[in-house]
C-alpha positions as CSV (number, residue, x, y, z in Angstrom):
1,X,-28.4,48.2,-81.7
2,X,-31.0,48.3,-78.6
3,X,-32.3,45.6,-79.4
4,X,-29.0,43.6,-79.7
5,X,-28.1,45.1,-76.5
6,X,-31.9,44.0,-75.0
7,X,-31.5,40.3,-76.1
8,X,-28.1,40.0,-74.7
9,X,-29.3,41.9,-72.1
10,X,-32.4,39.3,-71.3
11,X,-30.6,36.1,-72.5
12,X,-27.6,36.9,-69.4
13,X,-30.4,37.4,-67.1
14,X,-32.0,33.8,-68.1
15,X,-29.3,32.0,-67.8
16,X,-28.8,33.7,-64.2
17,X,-31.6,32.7,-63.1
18,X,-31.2,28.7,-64.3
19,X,-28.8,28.4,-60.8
20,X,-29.6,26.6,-58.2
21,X,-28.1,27.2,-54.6
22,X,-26.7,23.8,-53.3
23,X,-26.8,24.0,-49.2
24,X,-24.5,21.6,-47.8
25,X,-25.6,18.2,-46.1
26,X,-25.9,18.0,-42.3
27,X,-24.9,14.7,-41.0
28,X,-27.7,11.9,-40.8
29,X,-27.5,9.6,-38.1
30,X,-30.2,7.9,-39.6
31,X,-28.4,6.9,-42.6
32,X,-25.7,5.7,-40.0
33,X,-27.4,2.5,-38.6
34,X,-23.8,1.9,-37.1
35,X,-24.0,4.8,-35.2
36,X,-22.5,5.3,-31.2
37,X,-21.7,8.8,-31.2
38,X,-22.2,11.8,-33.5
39,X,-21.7,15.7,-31.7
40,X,-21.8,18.8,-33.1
41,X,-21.6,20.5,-29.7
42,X,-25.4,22.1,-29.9
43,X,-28.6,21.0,-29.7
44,X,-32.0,22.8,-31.3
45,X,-29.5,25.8,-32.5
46,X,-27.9,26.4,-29.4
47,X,-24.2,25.1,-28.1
48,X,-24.4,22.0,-26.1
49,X,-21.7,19.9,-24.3
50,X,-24.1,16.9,-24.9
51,X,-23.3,14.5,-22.4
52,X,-19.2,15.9,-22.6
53,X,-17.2,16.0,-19.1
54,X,-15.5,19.2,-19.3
55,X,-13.7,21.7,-16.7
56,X,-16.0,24.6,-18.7
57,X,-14.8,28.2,-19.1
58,X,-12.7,29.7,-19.6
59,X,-10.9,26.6,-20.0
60,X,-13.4,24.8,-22.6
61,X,-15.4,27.1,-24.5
62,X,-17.6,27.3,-27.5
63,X,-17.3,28.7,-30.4
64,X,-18.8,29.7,-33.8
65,X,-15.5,28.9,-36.1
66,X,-17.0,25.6,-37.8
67,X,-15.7,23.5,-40.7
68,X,-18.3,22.7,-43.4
69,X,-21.5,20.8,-42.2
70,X,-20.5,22.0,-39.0
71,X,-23.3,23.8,-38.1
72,X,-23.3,27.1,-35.8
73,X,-21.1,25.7,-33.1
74,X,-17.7,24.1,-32.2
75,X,-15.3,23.7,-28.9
76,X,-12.4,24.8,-28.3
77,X,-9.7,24.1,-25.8
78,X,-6.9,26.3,-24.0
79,X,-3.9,24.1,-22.4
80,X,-3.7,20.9,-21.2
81,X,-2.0,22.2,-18.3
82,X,-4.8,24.4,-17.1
83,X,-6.6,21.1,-17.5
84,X,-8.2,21.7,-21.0
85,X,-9.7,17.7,-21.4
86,X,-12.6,17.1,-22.2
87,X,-13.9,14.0,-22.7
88,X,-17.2,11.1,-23.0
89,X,-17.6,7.7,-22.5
90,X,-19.4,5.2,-24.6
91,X,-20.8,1.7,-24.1
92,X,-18.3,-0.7,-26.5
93,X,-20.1,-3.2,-28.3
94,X,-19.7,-7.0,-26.8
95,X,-16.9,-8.9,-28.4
96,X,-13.9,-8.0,-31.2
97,X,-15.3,-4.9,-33.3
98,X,-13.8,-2.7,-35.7
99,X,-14.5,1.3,-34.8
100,X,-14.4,4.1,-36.7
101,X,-13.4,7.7,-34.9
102,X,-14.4,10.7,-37.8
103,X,-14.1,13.9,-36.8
104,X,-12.9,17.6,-37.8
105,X,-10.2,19.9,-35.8
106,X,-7.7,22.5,-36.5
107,X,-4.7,23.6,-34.0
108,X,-3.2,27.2,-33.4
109,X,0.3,27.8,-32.2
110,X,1.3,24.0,-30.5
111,X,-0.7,20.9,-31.3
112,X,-4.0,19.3,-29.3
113,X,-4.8,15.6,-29.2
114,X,-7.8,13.8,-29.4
115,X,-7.1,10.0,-27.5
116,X,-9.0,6.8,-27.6
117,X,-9.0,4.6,-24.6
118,X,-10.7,1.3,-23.5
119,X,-12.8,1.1,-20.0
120,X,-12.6,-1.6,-18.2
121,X,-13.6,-2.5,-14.6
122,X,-10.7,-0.3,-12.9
123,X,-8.3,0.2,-15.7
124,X,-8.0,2.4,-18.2
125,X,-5.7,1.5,-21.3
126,X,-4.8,3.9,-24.5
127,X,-5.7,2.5,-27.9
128,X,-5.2,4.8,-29.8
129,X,-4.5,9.0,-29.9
130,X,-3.7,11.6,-32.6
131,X,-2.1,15.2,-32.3
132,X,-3.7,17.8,-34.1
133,X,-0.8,20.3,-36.2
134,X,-2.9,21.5,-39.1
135,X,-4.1,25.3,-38.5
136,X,-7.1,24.9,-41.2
137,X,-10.2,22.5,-40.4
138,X,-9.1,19.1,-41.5
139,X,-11.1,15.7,-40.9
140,X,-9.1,12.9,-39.2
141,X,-10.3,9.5,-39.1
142,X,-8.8,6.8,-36.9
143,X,-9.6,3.1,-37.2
144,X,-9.5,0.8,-34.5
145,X,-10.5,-3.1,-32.4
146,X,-11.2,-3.8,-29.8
147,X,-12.2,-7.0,-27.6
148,X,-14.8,-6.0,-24.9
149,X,-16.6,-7.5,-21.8
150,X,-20.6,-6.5,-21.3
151,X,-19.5,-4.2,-18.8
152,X,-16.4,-2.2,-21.2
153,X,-17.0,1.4,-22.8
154,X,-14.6,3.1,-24.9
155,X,-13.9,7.2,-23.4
156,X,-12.8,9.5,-26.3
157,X,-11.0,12.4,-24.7
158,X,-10.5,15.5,-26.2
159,X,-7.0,17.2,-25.2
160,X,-5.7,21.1,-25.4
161,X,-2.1,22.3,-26.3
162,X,1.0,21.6,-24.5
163,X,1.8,25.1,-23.4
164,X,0.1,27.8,-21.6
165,X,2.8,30.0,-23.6
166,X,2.2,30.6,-26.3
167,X,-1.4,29.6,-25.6
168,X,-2.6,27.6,-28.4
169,X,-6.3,26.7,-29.0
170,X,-7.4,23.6,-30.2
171,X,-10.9,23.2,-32.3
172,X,-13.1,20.1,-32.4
173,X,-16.3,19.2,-34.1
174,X,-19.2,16.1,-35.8
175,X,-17.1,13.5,-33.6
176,X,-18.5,10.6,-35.4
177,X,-17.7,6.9,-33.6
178,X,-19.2,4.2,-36.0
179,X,-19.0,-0.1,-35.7
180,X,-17.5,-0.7,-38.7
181,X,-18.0,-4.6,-39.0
């Protein structure tokens, strides 16, 4: 009966050890030739604003609540109102491109917004925008053209929630822009 009990015993603790832990995948920009923008909000392990405009705290904060491949850092926003935007501009590509916006939010009490617009010379015109509802990490992706001058950039700005009451936060992280011709 041991010995029953020892080869059930060392055949469980085989097959154990035949797993393998998967890690997930970080983002590659390498494998991403198309590449304008890719921001996980830190840089060598640490949070970063890299290269973001923002108002700062206690308006725009950090934070370690990340969706998968998200590393050890997102941001997070209080109300628009208190002027909770933050936001980057990018050199457009020369000509009619297609775009590709990628990236991973959730919302808490009233939504955010994450808005697309076009730079050019002294204007400034919406292409596109998205509000953020979902109170889990969700990815959004929003596909868009755009006709540009040598001098145009597109500004990706990143929006809290409407009210200061209830005071919502709003989430963002890996905002991915590709060219997607």
């Amino acid at each position: 009966m041991k010995a029953k009990l020892f080869i059930i015993f060392f055949f469980l603790m085989l097959i154990s050890g035949c797993t393998k832990n998967i890690d997930p995948v970080a983002p590659d920009v390498q494998n991403k030739p198309n590449t304008l923008l890719l921001t996980s909000f830190e840089l060598n392990g640490k949070a970063s604003l890299d290269g973001w405009i923002s108002p700062g705290p206690p308006i725009v904060k950090f934070s370690k609540a990340v969706p998968l491949n998200g590393g050890n850092f997102s941001i997070f926003l209080k109300a628009r109102s208190l002027g909770a935007y933050v936001s980057k501009n990018i050199k457009a590509l020369t000509g009619k491109h297609n775009y590709r916006l990628t990236f991973w939010s959730k919302s808490t009490e009233d939504p955010g917004s994450i808005a697309i617009y076009k730079l050019s010379d002294n204007s400034k015109t919406l292409i596109k925008d998205q509000f953020i509802t979902k109170n889990k990490w969700s990815k959004f992706i929003i596909d868009f053209q755009l006709n540009s001058s040598p001098s145009d950039s597109i500004q990706i700005m990143l929006g809290g929630s409407d009210f200061i009451v209830p005071q919502g936060f709003n989430y963002f992280d890996l905002i991915d822009l590709q060219s997607i011709d």
